[in-house]
C-alpha angles and dihedrals in degrees: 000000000000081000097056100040084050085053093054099046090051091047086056094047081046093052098038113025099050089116094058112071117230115234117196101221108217121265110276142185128256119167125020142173130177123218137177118248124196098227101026105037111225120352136176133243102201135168108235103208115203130195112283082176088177094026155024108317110253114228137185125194113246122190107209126183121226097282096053097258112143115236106176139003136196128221116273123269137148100237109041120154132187134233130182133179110217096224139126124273121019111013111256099216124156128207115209134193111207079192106060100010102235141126134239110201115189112250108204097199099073089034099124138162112260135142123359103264092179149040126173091341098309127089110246117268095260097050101105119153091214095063092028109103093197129127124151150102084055113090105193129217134176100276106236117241091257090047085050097045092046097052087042098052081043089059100050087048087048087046107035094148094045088043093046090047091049095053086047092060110059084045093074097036090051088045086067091053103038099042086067091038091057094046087055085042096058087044084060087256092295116154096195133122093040112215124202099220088046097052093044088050088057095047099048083037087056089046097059098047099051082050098056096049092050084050084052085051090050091055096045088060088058091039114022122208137184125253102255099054079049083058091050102048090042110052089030075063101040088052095044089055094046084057106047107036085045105127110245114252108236110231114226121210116222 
């Protein structure tokens, strides 16, 4: 289905946006965080970020050592996160996929010198994940439900703006859903009589609301997320907007 829906979408940017010419933007660097090996003194976890032009840009990790040699690389997704443990000895730092929940651990023993990742804080002009065919020095297991929920709770906290949007947003698409739902609440659920500006109201409320979440696909093919930040988002708005949309009881005097 998400290849289908990407198909579409690309069909409709190769329909409509000939005129405009693409420009691949060069491979850049997200999160980061810098740890001391060892073996091979301080090195960097760092998400390399490609050139999605349509879509959503593909990454891999990289771990470079202080020079910019690359010493390991996960495989490629589109919604990888971070995680180190500030302790003594071997750095204890976790790759996860939102995508796929799983986990990427760092196995030292294939960690090797290989290509220059890095120069002067940027990665080299050729060093897109998308055409390196290079995977090693990561082994990958099922995350557990604590591991998942962890990472997630640590990406909202990472994202407060982008989570906060997104929970506003299906507020306002469920609101056009559950202020009709309450009125025919308060009538027992009867349909009848049918009204004309009611029913107009439910059609133009469902919509919008069918609208707004094929814009939120939409957005989710340029910034993938995992499931479970979708739940979150989608049932905190459905009950905002439960809340807030709920008709006032009037309050009779004897």
């Amino acid at each position: 289905m998400v290849s289908n829906c990407r198909a579409v979408v690309a069909l409709l940017f190769f329909c409509f946006g000939l005129s405009a010419p693409v420009q691949a933007h060069s491979p850049y660097f997200g999160q980061s965080e810098r740890v001391e090996h060892p073996d091979f003194g301080f090195v960097e976890f760092a998400v390399l970020y490609g050139d999605g032009i349509f879509f959503a840009d593909p990454s891999r990790v990289v771990v470079f050592d202080s020079e910019g040699y690359l010493l390991a690389s996960t495989p490629q997704s589109e919604a990888l996160s971070i995680r180190c443990a500030g302790l003594s000895g071997l750095p204890t730092c976790r790759v996860y996929d939102e995508l796929r929940g799983v986990l990427l651990e760092p196995d030292y023993k294939q960690w090797a010198r290989s290509r220059i990742i890095e120069e002067e804080g940027r990665p080299p002009r050729d060093a897109y994940p998308e055409y390196m065919e290079i995977e090693y020095g990561f082994t990958e297991r099922p995350a557990t439900i604590l591991e998942r929920f962890a990472f997630e709770g640590i990406g909202v906290l990472r994202s407060p703006i982008r989570s906060a949007l997104s929970v506003l947003w299906w507020a306002l698409a469920w609101s056009f859903i559950v202020r009709p739902a309450w009125r025919w609440k308060r009538r027992n659920w009867q349909l009848r009589p049918l009204k004309v500006p009611s029913i107009a109201l439910g059609v133009l409320g469902l919509l919008a609301f069918v609208g707004m979440g094929l814009v939120a696909v939409y957005g989710w093919l340029m910034q993938p997320y995992s499931p479970y930040f979708f739940l979150f988002a989608f049932v905190s708005g459905a009950l905002i907007a439960a809340v807030l949309t709920r008709p006032k009881v009037a309050v009779q005097n004897d």
